[in-house]
N, C-alpha and C positions, 0 to 999 in steps of 0.2 A: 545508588542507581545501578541495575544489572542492565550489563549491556544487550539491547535486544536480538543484537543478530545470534545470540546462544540459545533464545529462549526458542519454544515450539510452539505454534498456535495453538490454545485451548477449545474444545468442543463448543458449540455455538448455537446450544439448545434453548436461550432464555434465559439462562442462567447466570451467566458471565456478564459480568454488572458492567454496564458503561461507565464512561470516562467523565471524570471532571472537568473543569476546564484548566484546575490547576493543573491536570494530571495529561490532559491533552498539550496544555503549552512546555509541560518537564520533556514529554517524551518525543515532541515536536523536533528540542533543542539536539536530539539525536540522529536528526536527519539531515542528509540533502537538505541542505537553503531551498532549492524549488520545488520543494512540496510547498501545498497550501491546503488549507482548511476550511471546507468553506461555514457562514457567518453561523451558522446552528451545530456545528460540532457534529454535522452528520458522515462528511466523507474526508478522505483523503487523495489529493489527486497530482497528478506531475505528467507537464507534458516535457516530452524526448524529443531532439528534431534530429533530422539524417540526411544525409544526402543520397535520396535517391529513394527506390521503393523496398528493395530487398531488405538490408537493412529494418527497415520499420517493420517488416513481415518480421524476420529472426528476433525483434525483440519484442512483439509481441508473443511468440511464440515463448522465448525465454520467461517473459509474465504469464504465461499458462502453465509452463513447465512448475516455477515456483510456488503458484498458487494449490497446485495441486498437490502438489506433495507436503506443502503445509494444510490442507482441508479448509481452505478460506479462500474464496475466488475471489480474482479482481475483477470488475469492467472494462477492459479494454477497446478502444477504438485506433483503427491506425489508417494512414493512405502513404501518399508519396511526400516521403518527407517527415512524418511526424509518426507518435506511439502513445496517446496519450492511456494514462492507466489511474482506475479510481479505486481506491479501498474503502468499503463502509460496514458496516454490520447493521445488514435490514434489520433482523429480526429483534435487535435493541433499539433502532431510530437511533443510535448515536454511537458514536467510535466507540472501539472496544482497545485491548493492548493487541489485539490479532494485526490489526489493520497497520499497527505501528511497527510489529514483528513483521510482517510481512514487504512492508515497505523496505525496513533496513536491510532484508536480505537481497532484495530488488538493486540497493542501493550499493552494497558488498559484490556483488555479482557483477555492474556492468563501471565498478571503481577501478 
């Protein structure tokens, strides 16, 4: 198993075959406990709580910064108190390993 916070996110043209569910639950096991998935294997998502509003601003910002520089956006929503942040790959209707790359970097970053 390579660890994903090495890997880069691969181009996202159609190409880049989704995930099994074997292969969603292996690379799951490499995250944050509070990710979830939701029941169709199509996103990835983790809510963040803060005390306060700033905070959830900076980290949403920080999930923009990441996203960007790997070429794989998240959904982000955030207010006072909370950041919650979704990974999915539209253009496949179902997880890809971007969404799991880009999670663990999320995850490496605010560890």
């Amino acid at each position: 198993m390579t660890d994903l916070n090495s890997k880069s996110c691969a181009a996202c043209e159609g190409w880049v075959p989704p995930l099994t569910d074997a292969q969603i639950t292996e690379m799951k096991a490499q995250l944050d406990p509070n990710w979830e998935i939701d029941d169709e294997g199509k996103s990835l998502s983790r809510k963040f709580t803060f005390k306060g509003y700033a905070k959830a601003v900076y980290h949403a910002n920080l999930v923009a910064f990441l996203s960007d520089k790997e070429g794989h956006h998240a959904d982000v929503a955030f207010g006072w108190g909370y950041c919650h942040v979704t990974y999915t790959s539209h253009e496949l209707g179902r997880l890809s390993e971007n969404d799991f790359i880009c999670a663990s970097k999320l995850d490496a970053a605010v560890a």
